[in-house]
Every structure is written in C-alpha cells, then in structure tokens.
N, C-alpha and C positions, 0 to 999 in steps of 0.2 A: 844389317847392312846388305847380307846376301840378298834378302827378299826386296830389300827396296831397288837393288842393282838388279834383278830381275824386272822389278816390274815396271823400272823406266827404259830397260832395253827391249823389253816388249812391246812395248809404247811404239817405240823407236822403230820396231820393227813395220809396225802395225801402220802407223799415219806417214813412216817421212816417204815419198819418193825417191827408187831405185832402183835401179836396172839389175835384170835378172841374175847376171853375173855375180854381182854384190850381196844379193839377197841369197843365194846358193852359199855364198862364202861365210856369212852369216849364222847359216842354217847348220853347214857343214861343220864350223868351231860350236854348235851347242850340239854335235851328233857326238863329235869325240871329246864334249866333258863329261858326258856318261860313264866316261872313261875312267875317271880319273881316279890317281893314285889313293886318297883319303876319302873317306865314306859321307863323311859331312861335305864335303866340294860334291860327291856322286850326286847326293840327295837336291842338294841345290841345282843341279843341273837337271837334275827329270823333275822337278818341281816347275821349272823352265821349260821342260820339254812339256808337261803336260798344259804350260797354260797357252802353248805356241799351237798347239792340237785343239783346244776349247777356243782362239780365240781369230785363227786364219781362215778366212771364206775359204767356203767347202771347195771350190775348183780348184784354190792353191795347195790343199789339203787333198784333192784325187788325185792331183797332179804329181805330188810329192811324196804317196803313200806308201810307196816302195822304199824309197831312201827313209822316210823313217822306219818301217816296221822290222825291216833285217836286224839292221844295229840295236833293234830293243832287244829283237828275239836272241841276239848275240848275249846281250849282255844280261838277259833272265836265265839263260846256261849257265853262264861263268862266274857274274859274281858271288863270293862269298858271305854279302851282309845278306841276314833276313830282310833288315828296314829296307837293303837297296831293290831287293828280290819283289818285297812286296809291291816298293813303291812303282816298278817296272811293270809288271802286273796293271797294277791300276790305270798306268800311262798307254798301255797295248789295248786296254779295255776303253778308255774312254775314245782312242784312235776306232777300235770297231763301228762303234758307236754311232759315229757321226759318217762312216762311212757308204757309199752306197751297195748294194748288195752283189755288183757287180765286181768290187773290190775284193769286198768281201771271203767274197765264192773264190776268187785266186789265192789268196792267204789261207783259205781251207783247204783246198789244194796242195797250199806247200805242205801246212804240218801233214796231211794225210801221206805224203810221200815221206816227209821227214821217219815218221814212225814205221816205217818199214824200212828204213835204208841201213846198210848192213857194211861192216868190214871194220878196221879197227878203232876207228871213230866216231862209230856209231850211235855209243849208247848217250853222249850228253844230246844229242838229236832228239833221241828219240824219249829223253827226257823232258827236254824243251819242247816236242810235239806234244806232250801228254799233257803239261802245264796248258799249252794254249789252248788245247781241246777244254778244256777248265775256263779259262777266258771265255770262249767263244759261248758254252753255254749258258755263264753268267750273266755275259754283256750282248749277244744276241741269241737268243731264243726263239726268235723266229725263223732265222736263217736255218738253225738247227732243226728245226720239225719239219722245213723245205726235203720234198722229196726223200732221195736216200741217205740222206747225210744223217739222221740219228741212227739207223741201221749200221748205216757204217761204222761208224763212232763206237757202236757197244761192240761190234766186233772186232775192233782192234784193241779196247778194254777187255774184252774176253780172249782173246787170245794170249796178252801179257799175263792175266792172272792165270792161267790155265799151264803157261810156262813155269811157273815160280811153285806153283801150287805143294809141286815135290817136296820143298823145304830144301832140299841138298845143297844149297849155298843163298848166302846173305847179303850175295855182290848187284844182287838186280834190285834191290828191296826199296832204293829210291825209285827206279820207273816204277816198280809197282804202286809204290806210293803215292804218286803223281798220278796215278791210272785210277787207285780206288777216290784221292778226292773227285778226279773227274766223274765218278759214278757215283757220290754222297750230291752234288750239283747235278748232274743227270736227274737224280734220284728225287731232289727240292722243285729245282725249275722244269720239268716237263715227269710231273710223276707217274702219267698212261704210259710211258716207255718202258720200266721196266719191273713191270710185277709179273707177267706172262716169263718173262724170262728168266728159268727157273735154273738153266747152267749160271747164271753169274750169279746168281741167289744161294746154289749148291759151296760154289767156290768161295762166297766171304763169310759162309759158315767154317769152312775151314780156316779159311785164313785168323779167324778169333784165335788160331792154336801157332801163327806164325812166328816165329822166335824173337823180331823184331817189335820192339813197343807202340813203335809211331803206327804201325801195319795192324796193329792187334784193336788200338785206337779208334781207326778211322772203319775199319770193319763192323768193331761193336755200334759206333754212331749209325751208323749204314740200319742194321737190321733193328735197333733199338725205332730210328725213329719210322723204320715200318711200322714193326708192329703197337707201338704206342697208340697206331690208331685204329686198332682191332681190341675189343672187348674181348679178355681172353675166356672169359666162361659160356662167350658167345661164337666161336673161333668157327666152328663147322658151319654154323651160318652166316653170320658178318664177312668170317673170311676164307670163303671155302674155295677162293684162287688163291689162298696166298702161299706164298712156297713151304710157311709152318704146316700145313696141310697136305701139298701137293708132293714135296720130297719125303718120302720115307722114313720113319726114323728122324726127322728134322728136329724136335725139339728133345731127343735126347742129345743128337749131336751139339746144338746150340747152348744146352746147361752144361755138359761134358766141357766143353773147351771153355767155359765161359768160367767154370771150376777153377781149370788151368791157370787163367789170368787171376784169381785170387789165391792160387798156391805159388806163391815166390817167395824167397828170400825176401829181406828185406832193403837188402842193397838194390835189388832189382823192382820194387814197388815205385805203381803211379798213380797217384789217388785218382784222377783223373779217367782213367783207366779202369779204376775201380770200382768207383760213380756207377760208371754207365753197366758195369757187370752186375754190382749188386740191384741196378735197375732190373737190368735185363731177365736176373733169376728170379725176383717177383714175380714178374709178367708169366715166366715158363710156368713156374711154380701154379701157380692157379690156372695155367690151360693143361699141365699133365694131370692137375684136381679132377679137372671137370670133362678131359679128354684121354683116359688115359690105355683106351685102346690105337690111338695115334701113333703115340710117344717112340715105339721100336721098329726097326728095319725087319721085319721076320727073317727074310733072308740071309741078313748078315749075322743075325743074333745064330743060326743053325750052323753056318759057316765057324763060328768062336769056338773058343776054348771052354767049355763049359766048367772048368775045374777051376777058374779062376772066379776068385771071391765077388771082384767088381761086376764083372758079367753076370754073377750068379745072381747080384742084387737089381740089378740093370734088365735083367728076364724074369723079374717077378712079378704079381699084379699090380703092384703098387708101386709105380714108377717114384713117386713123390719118394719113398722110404729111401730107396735108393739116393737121390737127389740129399737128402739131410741128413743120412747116412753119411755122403761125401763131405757136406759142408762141416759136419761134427768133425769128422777125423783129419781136415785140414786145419784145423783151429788147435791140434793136442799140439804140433811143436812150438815149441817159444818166441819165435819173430811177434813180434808187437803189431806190426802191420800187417801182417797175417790173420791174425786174432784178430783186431778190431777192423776188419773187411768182413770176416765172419758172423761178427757179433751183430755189428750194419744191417749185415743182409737179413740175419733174424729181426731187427729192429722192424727192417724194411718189410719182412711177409707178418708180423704184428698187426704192424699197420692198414696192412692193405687186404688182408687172410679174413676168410672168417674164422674167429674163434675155433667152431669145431672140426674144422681143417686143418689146425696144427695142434690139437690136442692129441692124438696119435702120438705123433714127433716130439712130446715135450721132453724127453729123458734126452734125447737126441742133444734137442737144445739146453738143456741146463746141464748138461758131463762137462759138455769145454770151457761154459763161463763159470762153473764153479769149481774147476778147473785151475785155472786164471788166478779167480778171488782165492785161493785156497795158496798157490804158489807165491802171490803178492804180498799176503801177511806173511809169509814165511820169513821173506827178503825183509822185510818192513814190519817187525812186530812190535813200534811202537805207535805213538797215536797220529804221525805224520801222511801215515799209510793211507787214510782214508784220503789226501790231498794228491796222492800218485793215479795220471791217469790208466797207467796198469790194472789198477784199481779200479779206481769210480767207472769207467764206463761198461766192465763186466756187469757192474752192481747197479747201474741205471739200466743196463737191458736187460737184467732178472729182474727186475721190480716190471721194467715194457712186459715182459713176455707173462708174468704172476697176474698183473693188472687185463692183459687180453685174454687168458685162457681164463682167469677164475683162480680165487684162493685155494679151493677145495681140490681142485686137480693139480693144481700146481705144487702142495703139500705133497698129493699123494709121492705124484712122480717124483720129488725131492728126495723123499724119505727112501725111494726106490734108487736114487742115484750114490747116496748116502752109504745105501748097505750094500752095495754094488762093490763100492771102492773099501769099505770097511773090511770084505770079503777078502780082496786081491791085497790090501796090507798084511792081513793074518796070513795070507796065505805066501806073501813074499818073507814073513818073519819064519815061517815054518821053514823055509827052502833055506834059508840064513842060518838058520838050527844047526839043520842037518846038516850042510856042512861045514861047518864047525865040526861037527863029530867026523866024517867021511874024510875032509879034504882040512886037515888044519891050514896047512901053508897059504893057503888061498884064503881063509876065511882071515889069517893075521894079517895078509896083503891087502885087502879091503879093509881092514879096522885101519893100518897105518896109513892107507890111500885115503879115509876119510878124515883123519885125527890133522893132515896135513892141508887137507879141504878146509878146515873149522878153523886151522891156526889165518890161512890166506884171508879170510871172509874179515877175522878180527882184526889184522893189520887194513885192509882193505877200508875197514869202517872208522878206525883209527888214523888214517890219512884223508878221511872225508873230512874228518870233524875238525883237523885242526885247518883244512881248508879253507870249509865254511869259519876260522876264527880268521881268517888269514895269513896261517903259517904256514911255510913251506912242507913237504913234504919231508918227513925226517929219515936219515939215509938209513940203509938198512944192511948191514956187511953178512955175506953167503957164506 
C-alpha cells in the first residue's frame, strides 16, 4: 500500500498543475517524513524522496537542491536504523548525481567545513562530513579528482587517523570509522591517489592493533586488497612503491598486529575479521620467504629490549620462524576460535606455500593441533569424538599440512613432537615426586583438588546424558 501510495503521489506531483506555493508544501510534508517516528514510515519516505530526485527535471532539482540535501544530511547524523542510514546514503548519492558540478562544488564545501568545525557539537558533524566524503567519492569521482579536492580530502582523513592513532580513548572510533571507509572507496574508485602516500599507509598498519573491531575490520580490507595485487615473491619488483617496501619494518609490523586480531578471547571473535587476517598472513608469510632482508626496522629493533624472548625471535634471520613461532603459541590456550583461526591459517600457507617453505616449521605446526586432538579425546573418549568439531578440523589440517609437506617429513617431525611432550610429562611426574616427599601438604592438596575435579566431570556427564534422554537435570543437595 505504501509503494502504491508513493507512486500515485508522485505521479501527482509530476503531471498535475500547481503553483509554486503548493508544490513547496508538498515537497516540504515528504522532507519531514524523513522524520518520522517508526522506521518502516522513515524508509517509505526516502524511498519517496529518492524517486522525487530520479524523477523531477533537472532545473526543479537545482533549484531545490538545498532544501533537500540539509535535511538528508541531518538525518544520516541522527538516525539510529542502519536500513534508514543506508537508505539515506543512497538517496544523497543519487541527489549528487544528477546534479551539476556547480552544486556540487557548494555541498563540498559544506562537508569540508563541517569536518573541521569545533566546540561541543561538533563531533556528529564531523561524523556526517566524513560519511559524505564517502558519498561523494562513490557517486562522483570526477568531481573528486577535480583540482585540489582529492588532496584535500586525504588530508582531513589523515589528520583524524593520525588523532586517534594513540589508542588512549575509544570515544572517536566512529569518525574514524567513517574516515577509514572513506579511504577503503578512495582506495577502490580513484586508486593513483593513494599508494605514494605512505603516512596514511603507516597509520592503517597500525590501526590493525585498534581496540575497536569495526576499525581493525576496515583497516585489514584496506591493505589486504592492496597488496592482493602484488605477487609477494615478486614484491621488490612488482612492488617496489608499495608502502610493504617503502616503510621499514612494514611487514613485520603488519603480521605483528595481524597476530593480535587472531589472539582473542572468544567472546571477543569475528570470523569476519579473521578471514581477511588469515588472508593477509599468507600473503606476508611468503614475501618475508622471499624477502626477508625487508622484514625489520633496524632502528627500532637497536632501540628494544633485547632480553625479551619475542624480540629476540623477531631479530633473527628467519623472520618466517618468528611469524610461526607466534602463530604455534597463540593456538596452546583453549578458546575454540582461537585454535581453529590458527589452524585456517596453517590450512591457508598449505595451500598457497611451497612445500619446502613450511617444512622447517612443521613441529611449529603439528605442537598445537596435536595438541587439540590430544585434549579432545581426553574430554570425549568415546567413539562420538570423532563427530566433535574440536576435533575433526585439527585432524583434517594434520592430514592438509602431512599431505603438502610429504609423509616422510611429516613422520619425522611428529615423532619429534611426540618425544617432546613425552619428555615434559616424565619430567612434570618427576617434580609431582618430589614433592610429595618435600612438601606433603601441597602434594595432598592437589590429590584432593583433583579427586574433586573427576567427581564434577562425572556428575557433569551424568546430567548430559539424562538430558539428551530428556530428563531434567536431577538436583543435587551441598
């Protein structure tokens, strides 16, 4: 009913004869249903507004481009629906469009002003300038490569990130959000703009380590679909502008924070998020192979703590060891989603590695997935286990990573990981020994701390089971 009632009052608007007066009045009741209280009424009304912009001759549309563009820009600040955010978006964008460049150029002017305007109301401004700065490159691109206005534009994108960059608070993290997609759309629709520019290149490297998700997000898409179009075994020639090259130390720093983003909790996991890291550490991974005089800042590495273990593996020849060093020892705590980001990413340089590129690193990679499978049967020692994907997907990336290296190496290193941990049991039973003899109190404190572990695990299994028959859980008096 809404769409049909738009689209005969459009109609209406379009063919009847009416004096200016009326036509204003007309215009003015669809500017404040933008408004409105309910989000389905909002969406029917910029669906209205946008087919009144698609379908009123261009002079009545120069004419009236002010009275509409405020009221959009108002209400892409304020409202609270994404649908309505978007759909406002798309209604500012098709309004560019059809406008002429003359218009244009004033509406760039406003946001340019807006984003510099300061005091206590500032910052949804200069949130809404940022968004429109996104619009404009979208939906004119030409306008945007006009004279100084891409210059301009990155410099008030570089200037927000270069504000926030500290990390010391989480209260700007929407403008900067708005600032980096405007510079992922910079980055798509006019891509000579910004590979030379190697400060906003330096700052979304960092920003991969920003506390916020959405920011960490739109960061990794940014350098991911850089370099996706650089061969990385080829990087010093294909891409010897590209800031992996040109900033120092760059592709440490880019697997360093990229690390970050697959070391979380699991309450704080975004597969999403994780995609594009385990991309992204491929990619590094075979240009610090094939580049791995690039890889470290000299500077900074002199400046460090040399006593510290990560450094110490971080300043050795073999940046890679380092790199899968890290990725092993993020994969030993238990988060689920931890593990299998890790496992991924092994999956992922499988695939894409040569063979005798990760043969080096195989003990690396089979400690934490057999690891995994080793702690899964524990929890699950009947034949169900093999159906847990705790389970099966350690066991399908030992079989990926056996099947790319070679049976024969892959044996070796197993049997190498095997007596590894055989070693630090004997040697954890020895230290259990002794004290028992040294320290009884503690050693009966641990027997009774465990004995109270094994009673929890069997009640525990005993309220699954009669679960799954569909029985309540049966009560248990302390």
């Amino acid at each position: 009913i809404r769409l049909a009632s738009s689209q005969i009052f459009l109609q209406y608007l379009i063919d009847y004869p009416m004096g200016k007066q009326r036509m204003d009045n007309h215009l003015h009741q669809i500017v404040l249903n933008i408004k409105y209280e309910y989000e389905e009424g909002r969406l029917s009304a910029i669906d209205l507004f946008s087919s009144v912009i698609q379908k009123f001759p261009l002079p009545v549309l120069e004419e009236k481009s002010q009275f509409f563009f405020l009221p959009l820009v108002l209400q892409l600040a304020n409202d609270d629906s994404k649908k309505c955010k978007e759909a406002v978006a798309e209604c500012i964008s098709l309004l560019l469009q059809r406008l002429s460049t003359e218009s244009v150029q004033a509406f760039f002017g406003y946001a340019k002003r807006w984003s510099v305007s300061s005091g206590i109301d500032s910052l949804p401004m200069q949130r809404a300038s940022a968004q429109l700065f996104g619009i404009f490159v979208e939906s004119r691109p030409d306008y945007v490569k006009r004279g100084s206005n891409a210059s301009d534009l990155i410099s008030i994108v570089l200037d927000v990130m270069l504000k926030q960059i500290t990390f010391e608070s989480e209260s700007g993290w929407e403008l900067l959000y708005h600032n980096l997609v405007c510079t992922e759309k910079l980055n798509k629709q006019l891509p000579s703009l910004l590979p030379a520019n190697y400060e906003i290149w330096g700052a979304l490297v960092k920003m991969l380590a920003y506390p916020h998700p959405w920011i960490m997000q739109v960061s990794s898409r940014i350098i991911s679909s850089h370099l996706s179009t650089i061969e990385p075994t080829k990087l010093l020639s294909d891409g010897s502008e590209s800031f992996a090259v040109k900033i120092p130390g760059c592709l440490y720093k880019i697997a360093s924070n990229l690390c970050r983003q697959l070391d979380v909790e699991d309450i704080h996991y975004v597969e999403s998020t994780s995609t594009i890291a385990i991309k992204t550490i491929s990619w590094v991974f075979r240009a610090m192979k094939q580049h791995p005089n690039i890889c470290y800042d000299v500077d900074e590495s002199n400046k460090g703590d040399s006593g510290e273990e990560e450094n110490a593996l971080a300043r050795s020849k073999d940046p890679c060891l380092w790199l899968m060093t890290r990725l092993s020892n993020i994969a030993k705590p238990k988060d689920i989603h931890r593990r299998e980001s890790v496992f991924k990413c092994f999956a992922a340089l499988c695939t894409s590695c040569n063979p005798d590129d990760l043969i080096p690193y195989l003990e690396l990679m089979i400690d934490p997935i057999d690891r995994a499978i080793r702690e899964g049967n524990n929890l699950h020692p009947d034949e169900q286990a093999g159906n847990d994907p705790k389970i099966a997907i350690p066991k399908d990336v030992l079989q990926i990573v056996e099947d790319t290296c070679g049976t024969e190496q892959f044996i070796r290193a197993f049997a190498e990981v095997n007596r590894k941990v055989r070693d630090k049991r004997d040697k954890r039973k020895q230290e259990l020994a002794s004290e028992a003899i040294h320290n009884p109190a503690a050693a009966a404190q641990r027997k009774i701390k465990r004995q109270m572990g094994k009673r929890e695990r069997k009640k525990g299994k005993i309220d699954d089971r009669r679960a799954m028959r569909g029985a309540s859980k049966k009560r248990r008096h302390s």
